[in-house]
Backbone as CSV, one residue per row, in Angstrom:
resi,resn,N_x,N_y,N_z,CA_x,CA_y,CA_z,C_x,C_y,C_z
1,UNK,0.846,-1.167,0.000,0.000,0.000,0.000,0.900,1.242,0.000
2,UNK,0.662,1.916,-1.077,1.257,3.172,-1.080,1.394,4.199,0.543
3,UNK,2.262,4.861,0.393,1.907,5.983,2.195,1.829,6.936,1.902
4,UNK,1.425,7.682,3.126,0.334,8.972,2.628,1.200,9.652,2.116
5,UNK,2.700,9.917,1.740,3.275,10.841,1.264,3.310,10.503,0.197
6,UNK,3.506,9.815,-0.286,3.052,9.197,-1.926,1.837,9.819,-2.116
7,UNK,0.824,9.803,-1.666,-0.516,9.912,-2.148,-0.136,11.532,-1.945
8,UNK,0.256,12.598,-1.354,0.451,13.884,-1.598,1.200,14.717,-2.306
9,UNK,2.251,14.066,-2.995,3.310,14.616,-4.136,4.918,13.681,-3.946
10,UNK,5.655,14.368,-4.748,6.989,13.441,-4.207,7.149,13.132,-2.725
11,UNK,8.326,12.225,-2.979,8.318,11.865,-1.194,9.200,12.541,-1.054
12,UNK,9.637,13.700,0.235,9.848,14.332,0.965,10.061,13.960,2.301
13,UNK,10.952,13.954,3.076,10.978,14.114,4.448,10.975,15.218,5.277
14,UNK,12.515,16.113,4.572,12.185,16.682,6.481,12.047,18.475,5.565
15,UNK,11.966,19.266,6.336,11.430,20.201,5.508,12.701,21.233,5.175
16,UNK,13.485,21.010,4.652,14.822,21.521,3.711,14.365,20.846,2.584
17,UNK,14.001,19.160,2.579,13.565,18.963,1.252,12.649,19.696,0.688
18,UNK,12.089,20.046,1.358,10.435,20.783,1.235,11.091,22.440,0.629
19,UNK,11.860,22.915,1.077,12.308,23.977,0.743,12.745,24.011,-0.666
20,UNK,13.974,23.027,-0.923,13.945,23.087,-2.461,12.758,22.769,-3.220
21,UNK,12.101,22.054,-3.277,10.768,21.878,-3.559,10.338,23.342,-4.331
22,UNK,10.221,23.709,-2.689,9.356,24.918,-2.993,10.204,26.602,-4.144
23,UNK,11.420,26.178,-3.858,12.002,26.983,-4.630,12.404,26.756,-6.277
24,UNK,11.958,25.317,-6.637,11.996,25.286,-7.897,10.778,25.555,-8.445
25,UNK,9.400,24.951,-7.759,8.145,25.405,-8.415,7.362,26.762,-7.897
26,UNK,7.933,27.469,-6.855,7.828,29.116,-6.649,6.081,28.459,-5.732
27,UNK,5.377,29.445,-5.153,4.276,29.410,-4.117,3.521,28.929,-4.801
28,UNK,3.175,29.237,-5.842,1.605,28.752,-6.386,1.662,27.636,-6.902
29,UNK,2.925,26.562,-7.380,3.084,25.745,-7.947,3.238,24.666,-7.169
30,UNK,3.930,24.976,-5.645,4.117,24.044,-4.604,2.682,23.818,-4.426
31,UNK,2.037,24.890,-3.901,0.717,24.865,-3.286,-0.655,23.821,-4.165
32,UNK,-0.077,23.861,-5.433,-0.887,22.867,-6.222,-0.360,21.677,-5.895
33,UNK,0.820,21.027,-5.721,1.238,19.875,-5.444,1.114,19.909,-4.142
34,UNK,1.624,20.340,-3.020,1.304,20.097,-1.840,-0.040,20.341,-1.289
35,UNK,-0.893,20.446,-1.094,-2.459,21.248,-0.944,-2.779,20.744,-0.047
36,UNK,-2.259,19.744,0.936,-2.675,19.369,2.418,-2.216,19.800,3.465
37,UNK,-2.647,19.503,4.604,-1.975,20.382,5.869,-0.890,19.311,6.133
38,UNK,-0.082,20.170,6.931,1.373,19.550,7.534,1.432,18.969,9.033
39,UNK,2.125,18.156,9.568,2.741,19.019,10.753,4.486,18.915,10.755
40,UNK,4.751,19.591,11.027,6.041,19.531,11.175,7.183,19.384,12.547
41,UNK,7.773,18.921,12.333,8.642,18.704,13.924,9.179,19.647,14.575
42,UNK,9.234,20.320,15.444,10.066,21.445,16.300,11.334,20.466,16.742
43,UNK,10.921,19.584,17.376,12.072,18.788,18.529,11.400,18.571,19.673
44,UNK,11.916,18.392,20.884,11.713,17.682,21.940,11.536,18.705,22.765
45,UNK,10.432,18.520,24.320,10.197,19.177,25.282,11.398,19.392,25.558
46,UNK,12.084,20.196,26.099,13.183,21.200,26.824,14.029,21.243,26.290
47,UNK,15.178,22.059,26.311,16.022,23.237,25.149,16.834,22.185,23.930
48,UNK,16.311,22.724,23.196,17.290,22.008,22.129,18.656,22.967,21.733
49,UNK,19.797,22.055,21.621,20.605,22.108,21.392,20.914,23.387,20.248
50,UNK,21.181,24.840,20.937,21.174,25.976,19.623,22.499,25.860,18.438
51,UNK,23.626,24.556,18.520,24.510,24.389,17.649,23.772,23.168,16.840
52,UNK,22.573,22.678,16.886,22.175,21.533,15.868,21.554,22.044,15.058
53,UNK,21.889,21.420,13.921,21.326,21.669,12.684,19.435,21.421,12.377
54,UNK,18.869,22.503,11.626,17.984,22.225,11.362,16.925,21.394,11.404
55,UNK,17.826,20.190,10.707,17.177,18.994,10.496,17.856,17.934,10.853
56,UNK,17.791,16.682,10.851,18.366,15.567,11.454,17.942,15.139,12.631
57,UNK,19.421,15.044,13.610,19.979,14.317,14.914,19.880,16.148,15.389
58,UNK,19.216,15.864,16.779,19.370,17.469,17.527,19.401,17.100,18.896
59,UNK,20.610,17.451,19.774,20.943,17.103,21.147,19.505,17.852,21.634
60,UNK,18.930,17.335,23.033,18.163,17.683,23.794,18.464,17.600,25.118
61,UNK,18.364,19.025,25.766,18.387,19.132,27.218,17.285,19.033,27.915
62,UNK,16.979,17.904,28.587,15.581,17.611,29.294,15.329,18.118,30.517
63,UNK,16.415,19.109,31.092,16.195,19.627,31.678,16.217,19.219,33.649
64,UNK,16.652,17.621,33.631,17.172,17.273,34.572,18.427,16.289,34.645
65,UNK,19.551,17.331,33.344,20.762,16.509,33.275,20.706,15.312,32.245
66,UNK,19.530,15.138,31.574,19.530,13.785,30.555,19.521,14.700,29.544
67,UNK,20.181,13.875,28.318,20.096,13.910,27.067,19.152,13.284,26.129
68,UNK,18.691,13.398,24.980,18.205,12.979,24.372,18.532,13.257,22.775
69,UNK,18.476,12.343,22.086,18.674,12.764,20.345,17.402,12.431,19.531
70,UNK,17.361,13.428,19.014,16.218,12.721,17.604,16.567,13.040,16.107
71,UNK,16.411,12.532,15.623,16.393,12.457,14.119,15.070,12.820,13.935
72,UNK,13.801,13.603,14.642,12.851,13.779,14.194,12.715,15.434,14.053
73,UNK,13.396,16.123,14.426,13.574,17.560,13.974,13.218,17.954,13.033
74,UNK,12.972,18.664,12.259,12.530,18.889,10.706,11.340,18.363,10.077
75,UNK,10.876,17.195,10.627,10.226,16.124,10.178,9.157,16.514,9.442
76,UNK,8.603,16.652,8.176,7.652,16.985,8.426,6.364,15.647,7.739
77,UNK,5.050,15.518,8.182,4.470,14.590,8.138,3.063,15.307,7.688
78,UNK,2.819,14.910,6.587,1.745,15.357,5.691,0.395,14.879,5.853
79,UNK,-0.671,15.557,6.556,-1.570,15.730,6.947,-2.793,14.246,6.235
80,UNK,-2.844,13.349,6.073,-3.384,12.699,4.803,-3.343,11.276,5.035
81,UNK,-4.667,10.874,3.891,-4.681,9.107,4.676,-4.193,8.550,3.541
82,UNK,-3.571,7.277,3.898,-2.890,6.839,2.533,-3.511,6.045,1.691
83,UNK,-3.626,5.664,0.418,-4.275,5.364,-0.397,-4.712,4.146,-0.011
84,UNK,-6.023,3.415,-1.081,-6.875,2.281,-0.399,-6.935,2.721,1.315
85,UNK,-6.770,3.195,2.201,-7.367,3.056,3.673,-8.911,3.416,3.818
86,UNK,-9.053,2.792,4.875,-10.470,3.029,5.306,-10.991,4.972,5.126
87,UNK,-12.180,5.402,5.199,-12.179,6.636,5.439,-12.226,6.888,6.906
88,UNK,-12.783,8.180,7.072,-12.583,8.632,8.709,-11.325,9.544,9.224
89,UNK,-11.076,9.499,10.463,-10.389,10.346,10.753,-8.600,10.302,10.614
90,UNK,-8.201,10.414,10.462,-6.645,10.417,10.383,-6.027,10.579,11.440
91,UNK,-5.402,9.196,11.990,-5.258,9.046,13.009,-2.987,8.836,13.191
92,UNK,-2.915,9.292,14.498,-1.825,9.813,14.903,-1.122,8.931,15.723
93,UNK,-0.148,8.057,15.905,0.471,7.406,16.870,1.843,7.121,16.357
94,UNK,2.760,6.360,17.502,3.510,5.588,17.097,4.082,4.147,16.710
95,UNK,2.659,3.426,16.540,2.480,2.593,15.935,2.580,2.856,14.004
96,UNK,2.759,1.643,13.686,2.455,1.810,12.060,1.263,1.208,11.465
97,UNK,0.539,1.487,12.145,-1.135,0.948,12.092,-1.669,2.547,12.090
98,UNK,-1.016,3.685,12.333,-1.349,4.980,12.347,-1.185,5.461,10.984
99,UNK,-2.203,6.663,10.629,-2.059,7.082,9.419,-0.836,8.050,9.230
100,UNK,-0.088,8.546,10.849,0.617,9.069,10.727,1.370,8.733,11.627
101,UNK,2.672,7.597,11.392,3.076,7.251,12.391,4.341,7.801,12.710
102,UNK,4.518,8.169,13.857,6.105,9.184,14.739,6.518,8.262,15.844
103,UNK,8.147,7.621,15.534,8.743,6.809,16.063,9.142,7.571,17.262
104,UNK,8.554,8.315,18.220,9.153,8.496,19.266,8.118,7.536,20.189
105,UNK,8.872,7.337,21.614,8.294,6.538,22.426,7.498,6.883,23.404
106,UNK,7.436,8.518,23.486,6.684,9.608,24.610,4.729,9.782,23.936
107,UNK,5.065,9.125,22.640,3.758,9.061,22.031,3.198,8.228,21.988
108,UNK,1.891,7.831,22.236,1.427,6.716,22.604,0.671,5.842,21.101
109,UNK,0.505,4.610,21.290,0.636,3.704,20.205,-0.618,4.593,19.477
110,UNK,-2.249,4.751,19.571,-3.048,5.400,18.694,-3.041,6.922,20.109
111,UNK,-2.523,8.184,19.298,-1.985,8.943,20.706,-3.451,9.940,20.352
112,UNK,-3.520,10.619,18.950,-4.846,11.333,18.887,-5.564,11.080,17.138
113,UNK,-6.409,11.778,16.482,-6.708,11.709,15.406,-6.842,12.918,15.133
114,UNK,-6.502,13.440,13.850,-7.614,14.904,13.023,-8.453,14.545,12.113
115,UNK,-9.425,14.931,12.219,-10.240,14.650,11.689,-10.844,16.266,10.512
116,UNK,-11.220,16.262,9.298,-11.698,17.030,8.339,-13.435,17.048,8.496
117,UNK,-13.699,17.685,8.979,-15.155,18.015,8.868,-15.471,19.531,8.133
118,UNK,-16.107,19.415,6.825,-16.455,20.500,6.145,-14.878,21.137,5.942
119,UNK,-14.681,22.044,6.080,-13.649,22.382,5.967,-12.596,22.538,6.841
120,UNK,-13.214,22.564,8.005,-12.157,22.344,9.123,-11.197,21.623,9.884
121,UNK,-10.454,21.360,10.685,-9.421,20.278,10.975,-9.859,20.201,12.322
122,UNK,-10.369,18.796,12.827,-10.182,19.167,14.354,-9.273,17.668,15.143
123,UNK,-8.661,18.212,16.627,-7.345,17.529,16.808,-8.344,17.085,18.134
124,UNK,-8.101,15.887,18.258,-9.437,14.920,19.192,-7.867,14.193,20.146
125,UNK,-7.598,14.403,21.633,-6.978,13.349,22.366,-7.327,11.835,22.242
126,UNK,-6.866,10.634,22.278,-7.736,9.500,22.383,-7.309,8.613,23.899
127,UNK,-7.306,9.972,24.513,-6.508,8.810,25.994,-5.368,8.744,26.313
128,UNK,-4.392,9.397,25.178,-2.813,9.510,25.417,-2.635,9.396,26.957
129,UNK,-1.200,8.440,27.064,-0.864,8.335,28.480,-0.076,9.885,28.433
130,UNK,0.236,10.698,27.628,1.173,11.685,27.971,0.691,12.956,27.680
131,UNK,-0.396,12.552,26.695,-1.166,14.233,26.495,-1.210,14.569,25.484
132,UNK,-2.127,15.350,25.202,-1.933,16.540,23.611,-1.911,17.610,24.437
133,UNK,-0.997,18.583,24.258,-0.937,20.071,24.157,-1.240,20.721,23.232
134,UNK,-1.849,21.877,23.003,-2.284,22.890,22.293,-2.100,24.034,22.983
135,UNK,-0.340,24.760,22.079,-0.476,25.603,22.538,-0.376,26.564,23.775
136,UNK,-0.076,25.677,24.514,0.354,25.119,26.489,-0.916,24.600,26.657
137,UNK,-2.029,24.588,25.991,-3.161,23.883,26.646,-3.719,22.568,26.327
138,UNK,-3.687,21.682,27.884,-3.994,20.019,27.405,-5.398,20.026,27.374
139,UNK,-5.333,19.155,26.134,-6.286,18.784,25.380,-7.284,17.622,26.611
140,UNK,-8.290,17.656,26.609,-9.298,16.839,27.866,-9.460,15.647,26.340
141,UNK,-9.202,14.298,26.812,-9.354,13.107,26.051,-11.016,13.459,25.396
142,UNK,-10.970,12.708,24.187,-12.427,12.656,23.193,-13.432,14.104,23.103
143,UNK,-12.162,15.135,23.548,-12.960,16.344,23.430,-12.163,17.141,21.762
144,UNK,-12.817,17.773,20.971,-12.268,17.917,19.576,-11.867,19.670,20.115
145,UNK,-10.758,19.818,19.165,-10.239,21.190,19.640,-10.184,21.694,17.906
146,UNK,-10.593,22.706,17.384,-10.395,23.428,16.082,-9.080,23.419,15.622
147,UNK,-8.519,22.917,14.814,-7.151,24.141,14.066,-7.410,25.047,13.342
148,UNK,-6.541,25.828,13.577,-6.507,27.105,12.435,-5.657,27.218,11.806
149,UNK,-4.496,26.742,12.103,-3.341,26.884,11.816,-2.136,27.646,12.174
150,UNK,-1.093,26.874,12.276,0.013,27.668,13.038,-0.138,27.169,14.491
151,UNK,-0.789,26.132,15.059,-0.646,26.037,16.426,0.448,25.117,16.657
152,UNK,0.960,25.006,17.926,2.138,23.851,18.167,0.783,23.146,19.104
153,UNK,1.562,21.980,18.405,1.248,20.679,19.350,2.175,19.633,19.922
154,UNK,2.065,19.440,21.405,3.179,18.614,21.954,2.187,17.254,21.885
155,UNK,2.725,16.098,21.660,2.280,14.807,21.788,3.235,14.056,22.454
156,UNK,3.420,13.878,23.535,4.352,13.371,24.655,4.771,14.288,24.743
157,UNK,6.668,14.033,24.652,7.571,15.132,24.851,7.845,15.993,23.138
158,UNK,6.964,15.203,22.506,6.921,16.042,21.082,6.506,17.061,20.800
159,UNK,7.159,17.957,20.292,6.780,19.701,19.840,6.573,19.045,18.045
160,UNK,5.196,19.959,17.849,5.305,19.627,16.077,4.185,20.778,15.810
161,UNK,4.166,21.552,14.982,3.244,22.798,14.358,2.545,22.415,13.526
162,UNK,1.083,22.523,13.229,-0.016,22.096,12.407,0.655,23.086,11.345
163,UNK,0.297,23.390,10.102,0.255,23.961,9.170,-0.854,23.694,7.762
164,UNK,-1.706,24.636,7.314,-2.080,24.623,6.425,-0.822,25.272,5.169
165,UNK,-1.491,24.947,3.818,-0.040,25.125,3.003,0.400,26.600,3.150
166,UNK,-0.373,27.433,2.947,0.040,29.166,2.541,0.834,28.851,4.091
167,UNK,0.485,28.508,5.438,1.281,29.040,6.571,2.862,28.369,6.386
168,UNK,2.635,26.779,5.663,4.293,25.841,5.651,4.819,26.596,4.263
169,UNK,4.264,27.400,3.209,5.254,27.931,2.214,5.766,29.246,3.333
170,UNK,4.971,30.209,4.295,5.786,31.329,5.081,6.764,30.396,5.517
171,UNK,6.514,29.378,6.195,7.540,28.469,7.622,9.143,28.548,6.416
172,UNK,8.428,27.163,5.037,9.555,27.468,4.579,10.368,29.039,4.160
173,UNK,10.142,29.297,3.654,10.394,30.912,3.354,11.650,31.478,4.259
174,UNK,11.389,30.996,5.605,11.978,31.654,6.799,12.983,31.042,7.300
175,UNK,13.026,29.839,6.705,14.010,28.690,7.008,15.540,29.340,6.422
């Protein structure tokens, strides 16, 4: 079965790819190929490392003397269910039974879903042992919260920013 990044344009990972991308086919041309929402990776709850690069491996200070690395920095993970799947909501974990699955371990196996109603995006907890944040604010399990776009969301110790496209062509832009 194809994955959802297939089903949204070339495959892409972390968003430098996304940048050239966007600089060979200019805003309006990305925006036709990309046309789904994002989220993209910040890094990890407490200070990341200000000598790591962009994208990759990024040291993390957790803030009681531990370290941590991820290769999920940059990441970005395209809003979308992958081809032949069931319909419904688009669901978030770190399992690969998720429509969007993030190998960290602070996220729980099905952690939340977004779901598309009419035109809107909404970000539903499903019980996470660690939480959805929005924004600094936790999300109350099976209660649906709006996006608009541009919000951060922590899922464990995960920082990652919703994006609709016009907000990830500014993000890239700024990169």
């Amino acid at each position: 079965m194809p994955s959802a990044a297939a089903a949204y344009g070339p495959m892409l990972t972390y968003a430098n790819d996304y940048k050239e991308e966007l600089q060979r086919l200019g805003p309006a041309g990305f925006q036709r190929v990309f046309f789904q929402p994002v989220l993209v990776t910040l890094g990890m709850a407490g200070e990341i490392n200000p000598t790591a690069s962009s994208e990759g491996t990024s040291v993390v200070n957790l803030n009681d003397g531990t370290f941590a690395c991820t290769r999920l920095t940059g990441r970005v993970f395209p809003v979308v269910k992958p081809r032949n799947s069931m319909r419904g909501p688009i669901s978030v974990g770190r399992t690969s039974e998720n429509d969007i699955a993030i190998p960290e371990y602070s996220v729980s196996k099905r952690h939340c879903i977004i779901a598309r109603i009419d035109s809107e995006y909404r970000l539903t907890d499903m019980g996470s042992t660690n939480g959805t944040i929005v924004d600094g604010l936790p999300l109350l399990p099976q209660k649906p919260r709006r996006l608009k776009g541009g919000e951060t969301i922590s899922l464990g110790r995960l920082m990652l920013v919703f994006y609709f496209p016009d907000g990830f062509v500014r993000h890239l832009q700024a990169l």
